[in-house]
C-alpha positions in Angstrom: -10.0 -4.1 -14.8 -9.0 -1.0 -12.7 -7.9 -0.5 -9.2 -10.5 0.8 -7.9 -9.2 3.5 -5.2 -10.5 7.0 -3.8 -10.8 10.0 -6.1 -9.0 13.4 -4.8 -8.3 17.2 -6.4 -5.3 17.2 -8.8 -3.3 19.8 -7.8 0.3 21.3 -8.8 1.9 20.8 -5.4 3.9 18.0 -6.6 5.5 19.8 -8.7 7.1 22.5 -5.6 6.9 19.3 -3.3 9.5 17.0 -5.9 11.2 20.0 -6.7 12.0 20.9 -3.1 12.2 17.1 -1.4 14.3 15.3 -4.5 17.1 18.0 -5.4 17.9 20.1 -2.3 21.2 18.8 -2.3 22.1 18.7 -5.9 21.5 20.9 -9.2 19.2 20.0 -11.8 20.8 18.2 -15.0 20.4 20.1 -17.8 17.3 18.3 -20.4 18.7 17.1 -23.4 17.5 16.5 -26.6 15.1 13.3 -26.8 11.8 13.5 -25.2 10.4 10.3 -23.1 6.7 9.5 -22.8 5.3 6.6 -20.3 2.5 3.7 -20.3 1.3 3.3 -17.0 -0.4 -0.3 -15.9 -0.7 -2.6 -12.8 1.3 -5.7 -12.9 -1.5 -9.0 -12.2 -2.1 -10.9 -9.9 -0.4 -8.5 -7.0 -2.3 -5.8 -7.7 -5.8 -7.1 -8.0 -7.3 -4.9 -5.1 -10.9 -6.1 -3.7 -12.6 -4.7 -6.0 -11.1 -7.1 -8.9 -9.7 -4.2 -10.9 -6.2 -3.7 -12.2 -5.4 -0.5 -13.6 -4.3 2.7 -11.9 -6.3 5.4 -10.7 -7.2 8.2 -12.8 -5.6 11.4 -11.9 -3.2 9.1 -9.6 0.0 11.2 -9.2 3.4 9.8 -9.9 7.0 11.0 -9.9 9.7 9.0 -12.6 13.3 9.1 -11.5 16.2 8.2 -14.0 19.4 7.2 -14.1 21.4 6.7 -17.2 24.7 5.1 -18.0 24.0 2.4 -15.9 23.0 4.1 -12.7 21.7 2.7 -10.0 19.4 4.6 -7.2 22.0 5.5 -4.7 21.4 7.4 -1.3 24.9 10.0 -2.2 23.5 10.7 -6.0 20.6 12.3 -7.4 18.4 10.8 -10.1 19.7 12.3 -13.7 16.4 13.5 -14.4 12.9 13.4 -12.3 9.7 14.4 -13.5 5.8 14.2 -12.1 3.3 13.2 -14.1 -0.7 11.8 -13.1 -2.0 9.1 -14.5 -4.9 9.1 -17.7 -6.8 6.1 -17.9 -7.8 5.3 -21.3 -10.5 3.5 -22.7 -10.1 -0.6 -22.9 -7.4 -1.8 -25.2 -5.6 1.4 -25.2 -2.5 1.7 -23.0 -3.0 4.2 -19.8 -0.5 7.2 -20.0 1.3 9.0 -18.0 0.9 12.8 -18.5 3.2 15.5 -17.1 2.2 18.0 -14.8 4.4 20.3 -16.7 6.8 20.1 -19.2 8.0 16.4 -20.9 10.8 15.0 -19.9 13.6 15.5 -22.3 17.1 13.6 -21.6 20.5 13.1 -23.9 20.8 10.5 -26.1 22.7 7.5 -23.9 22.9 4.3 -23.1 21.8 2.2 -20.0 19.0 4.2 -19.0 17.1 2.8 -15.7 13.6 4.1 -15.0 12.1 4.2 -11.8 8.3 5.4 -10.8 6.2 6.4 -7.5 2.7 6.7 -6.8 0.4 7.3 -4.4 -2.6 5.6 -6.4 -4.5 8.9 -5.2 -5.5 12.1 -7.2 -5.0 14.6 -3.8 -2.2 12.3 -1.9 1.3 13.4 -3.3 4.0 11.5 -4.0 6.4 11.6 -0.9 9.7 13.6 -1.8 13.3 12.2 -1.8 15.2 12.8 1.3 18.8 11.3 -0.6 19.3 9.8 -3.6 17.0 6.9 -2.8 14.9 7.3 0.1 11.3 8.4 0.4 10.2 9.3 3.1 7.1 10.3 5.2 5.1 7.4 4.8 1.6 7.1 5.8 -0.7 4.4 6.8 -3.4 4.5 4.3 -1.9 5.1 1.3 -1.6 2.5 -1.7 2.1 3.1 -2.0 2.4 1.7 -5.9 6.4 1.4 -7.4 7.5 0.3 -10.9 10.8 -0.5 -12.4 11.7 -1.0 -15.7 15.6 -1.7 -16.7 15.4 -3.7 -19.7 15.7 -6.5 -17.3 18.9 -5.2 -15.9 20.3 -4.5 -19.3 19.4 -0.6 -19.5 17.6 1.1 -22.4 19.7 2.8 -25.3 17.9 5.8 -25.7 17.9 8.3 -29.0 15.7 10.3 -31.0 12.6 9.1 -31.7 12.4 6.7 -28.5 9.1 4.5 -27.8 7.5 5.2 -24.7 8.8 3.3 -21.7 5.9 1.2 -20.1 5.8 0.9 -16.1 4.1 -1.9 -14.7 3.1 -0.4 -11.2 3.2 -2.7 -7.9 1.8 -2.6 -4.4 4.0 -2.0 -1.5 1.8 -1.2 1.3 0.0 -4.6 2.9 -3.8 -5.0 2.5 -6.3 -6.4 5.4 -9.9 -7.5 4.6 -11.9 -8.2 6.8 -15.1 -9.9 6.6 -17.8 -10.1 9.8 -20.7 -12.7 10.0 -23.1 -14.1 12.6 -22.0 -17.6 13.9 -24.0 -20.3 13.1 -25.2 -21.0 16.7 -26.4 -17.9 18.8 -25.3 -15.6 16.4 -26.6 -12.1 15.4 -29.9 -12.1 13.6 -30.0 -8.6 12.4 -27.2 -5.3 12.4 -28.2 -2.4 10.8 -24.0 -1.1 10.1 -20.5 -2.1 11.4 -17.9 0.7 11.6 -14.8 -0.9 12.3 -11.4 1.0 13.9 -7.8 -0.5 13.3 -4.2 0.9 15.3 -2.0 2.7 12.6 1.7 1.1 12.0 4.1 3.6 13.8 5.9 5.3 10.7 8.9 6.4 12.7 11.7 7.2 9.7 10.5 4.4 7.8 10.8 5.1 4.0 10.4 3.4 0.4 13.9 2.5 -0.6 14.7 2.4 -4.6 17.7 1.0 -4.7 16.3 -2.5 -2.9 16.3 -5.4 -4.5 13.2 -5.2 -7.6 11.7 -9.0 -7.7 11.5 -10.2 -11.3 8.5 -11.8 -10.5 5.0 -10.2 -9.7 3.7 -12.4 -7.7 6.4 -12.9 -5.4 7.1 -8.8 -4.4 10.3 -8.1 -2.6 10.0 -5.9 0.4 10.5 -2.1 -0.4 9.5 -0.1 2.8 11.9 -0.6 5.5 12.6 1.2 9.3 16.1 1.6 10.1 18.8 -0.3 11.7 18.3 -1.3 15.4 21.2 -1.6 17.5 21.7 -5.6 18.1 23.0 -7.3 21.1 25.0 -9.9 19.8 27.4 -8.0 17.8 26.1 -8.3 14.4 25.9 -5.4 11.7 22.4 -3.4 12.2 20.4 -3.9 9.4 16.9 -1.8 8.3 13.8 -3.8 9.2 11.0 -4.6 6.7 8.0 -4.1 9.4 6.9 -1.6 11.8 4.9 -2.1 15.1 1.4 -1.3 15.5 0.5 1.7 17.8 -1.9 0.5 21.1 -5.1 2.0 20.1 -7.3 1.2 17.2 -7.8 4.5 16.1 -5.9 5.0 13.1 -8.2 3.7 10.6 -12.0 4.1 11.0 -14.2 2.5 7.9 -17.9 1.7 7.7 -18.0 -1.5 6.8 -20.5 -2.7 3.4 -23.2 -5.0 4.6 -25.0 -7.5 2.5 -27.6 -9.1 4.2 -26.2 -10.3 8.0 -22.3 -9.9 6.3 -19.9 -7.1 6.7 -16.6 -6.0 4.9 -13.7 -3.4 5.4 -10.5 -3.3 3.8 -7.4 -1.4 5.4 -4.0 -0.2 3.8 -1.1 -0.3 6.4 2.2 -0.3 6.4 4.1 -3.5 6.7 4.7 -4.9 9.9 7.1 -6.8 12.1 6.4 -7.5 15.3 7.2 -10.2 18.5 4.4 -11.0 21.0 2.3 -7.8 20.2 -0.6 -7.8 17.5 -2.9 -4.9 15.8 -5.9 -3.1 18.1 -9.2 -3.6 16.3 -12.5 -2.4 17.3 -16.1 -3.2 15.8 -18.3 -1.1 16.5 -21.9 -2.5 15.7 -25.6 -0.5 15.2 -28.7 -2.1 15.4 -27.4 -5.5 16.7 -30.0 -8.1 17.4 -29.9 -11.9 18.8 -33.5 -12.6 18.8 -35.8 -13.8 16.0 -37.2 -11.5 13.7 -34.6 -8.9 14.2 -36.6 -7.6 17.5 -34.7 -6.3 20.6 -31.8 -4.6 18.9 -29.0 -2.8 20.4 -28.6 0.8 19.4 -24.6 0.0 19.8 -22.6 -2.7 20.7 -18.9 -3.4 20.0 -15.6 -5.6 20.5 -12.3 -5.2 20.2 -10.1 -7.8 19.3 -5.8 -7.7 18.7 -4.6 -9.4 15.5 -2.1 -11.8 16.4 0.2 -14.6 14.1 -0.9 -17.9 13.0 0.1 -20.8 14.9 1.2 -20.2 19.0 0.7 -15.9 18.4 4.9 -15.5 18.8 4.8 -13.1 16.3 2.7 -10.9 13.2 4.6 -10.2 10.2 2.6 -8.5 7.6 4.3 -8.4 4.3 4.3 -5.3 1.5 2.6 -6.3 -1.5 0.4 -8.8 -0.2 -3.3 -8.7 1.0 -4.3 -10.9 4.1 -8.0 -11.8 4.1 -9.4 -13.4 7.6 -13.3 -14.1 8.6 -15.1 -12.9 11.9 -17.9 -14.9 13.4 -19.9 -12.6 16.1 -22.0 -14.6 18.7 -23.8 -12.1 21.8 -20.4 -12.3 24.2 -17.6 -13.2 22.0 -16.1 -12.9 18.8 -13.7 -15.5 17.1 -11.5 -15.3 14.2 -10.9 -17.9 11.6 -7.4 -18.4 9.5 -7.3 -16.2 6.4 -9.2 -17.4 2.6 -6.9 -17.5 0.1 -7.5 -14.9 -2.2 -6.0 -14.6 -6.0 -2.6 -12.6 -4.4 -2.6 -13.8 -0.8 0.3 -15.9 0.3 0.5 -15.2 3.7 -2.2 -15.8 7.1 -3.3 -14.0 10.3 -5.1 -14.8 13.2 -6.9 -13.1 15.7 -6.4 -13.2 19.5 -7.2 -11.4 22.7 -11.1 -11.1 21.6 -13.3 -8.9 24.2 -16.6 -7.8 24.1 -17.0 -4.0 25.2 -19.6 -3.2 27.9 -21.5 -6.9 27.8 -25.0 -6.6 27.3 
């Protein structure tokens, strides 16, 4: 099965962009003697995406950073070597590679060598550049953020001539919304020709994907990776970087056409995580050829809501988690719109709720 993602121009940009963004405060290692190839695949169930598909997209680009000798990611030291690659998808039962933009990666013969990878999931979005040793930074809503690591489960690979590839088992980091719009069963819609639907963007203020965090063992349980920095705190604690951003007031970050079958809509969204008290996410639907009566007759050339997505529960709070998808149904009736609790889907573990749901210009 294969991730089924948007298809963009491969281009050799990454190359200038890791070049500049990963070593502008240190010099390049020299290459050593053993060359390393990489598998690419997407770990399961976390990465199913709505499409039921699991592998990476073809062309996707990715940078690999690695540290030998037992190296961690560290914000004061450079990677030991870095190199950017796109992914080939290869026919079923044959592992997808990983192949380099330009030259292979060569490194000494050593021990403890810890690899690290970064990917877009896009053929025209690069992968965003190192700002120290461990931060990447300008992050995007949008973007299916994907990160694999592979230590030898923490025991680091000895690596010599003649080395097997080293496979990386990719993972989400961004937080996926579905939405799914229907009529409700009394006095709901009897016809819509299309459904565009806009959603706020998370504010991306300095927030970055942080390779030295703590790596889950576990696929289905994801450990946060993108984090905002330290707020100062008012009760004389430490200031520590925050896993979630706040949503922006207007729900124009994201605009999608929604796919209709029948009288039923759905849109999927990538955003970055989010953390927020007392304030949700801006959405507007924005409906063509809506109709109440019989037979489909009477339609509305336009008509369209807005709603705010709030928490579960007493709406205190929204926390959207990286590496999860949170799935949540819309009923539409001619003045209102409400908003059920999330389905559980194959990788959701988490639920949202809507709130705050106002028809625009009531017809």
């Amino acid at each position: 099965m294969r991730m089924k993602q948007k298809q963009w121009i491969i281009g050799t940009f990454v190359l200038v962009s890791l070049a500049a963004c990963t070593h502008d405060k240190w010099e390049n290692v020299p290459e050593g003697d053993v060359e390393l190839d990489f598998t690419a695949s997407a770990e399961t169930p976390v990465t199913r995406t709505v499409g039921g598909t699991t592998a990476l997209t073809n062309g996707a680009y990715v940078a690999v950073y690695v540290g030998k000798g037992g190296r961690k990611p560290s914000a004061d030291t450079a990677p030991d070597y870095t190199n950017a690659y796109t992914v080939q998808v290869n026919a079923s039962g044959i592992a997808d590679e990983l192949i380099p933009t330009g030259g292979v990666m060569k490194v000494e013969s050593a021990d403890g060598y810890r690899f690290y990878a970064l990917s877009t999931n896009s053929a025209s979005q690069v992968v965003p550049g190192l700002a120290n040793g461990c931060h990447a930074v300008d992050l995007h809503n949008g973007v299916d953020y994907l990160m694999a690591v592979n230590d030898n489960k923490g025991g680091g690979f000895n690596i010599g001539a003649g080395a097997d590839p080293i496979a990386l088992a990719f993972r989400h980091l961004a937080t996926q919304v579905i939405l799914t719009v229907k009529p409700a069963a009394t006095n709901g819609y009897t016809a819509a020709s299309g459904l565009t639907v806009g959603i706020a963007d998370i504010d991306n203020t300095g927030c970055y994907i942080d390779l030295s965090a703590a790596w889950a063992t576990s696929a289905t349980t994801p450990s946060p990776m993108i984090y905002w920095p330290a707020q100062p705190t008012t009760d004389g604690t430490d200031p520590t970087p925050v896993t979630g951003g706040v949503a922006l007031e207007q729900p124009d970050g994201q605009r999608k056409e929604a796919t209709r079958n029948g009288t039923t809509f759905t849109v999927s969204f990538i955003l970055l995580p989010v953390s927020t008290s007392a304030r949700g996410i801006p959405l507007q639907l924005d409906f063509s050829g809506l109709s109440f009566e019989n037979g489909g007759t009477n339609a509305f050339p336009s008509k369209s809501y807005t709603a705010r997505m709030m928490a579960t529960g007493d709406a205190s709070e929204l926390v959207l988690k990286g590496g999860y998808t949170y799935t949540f149904e819309a009923t539409i009736t001619r003045n209102s719109a409400s908003f059920s609790l999330p389905k559980i889907e194959p990788w959701v573990i988490d639920g949202v709720n809507l709130d705050e749901v106002v028809e625009v210009d009531p017809q």
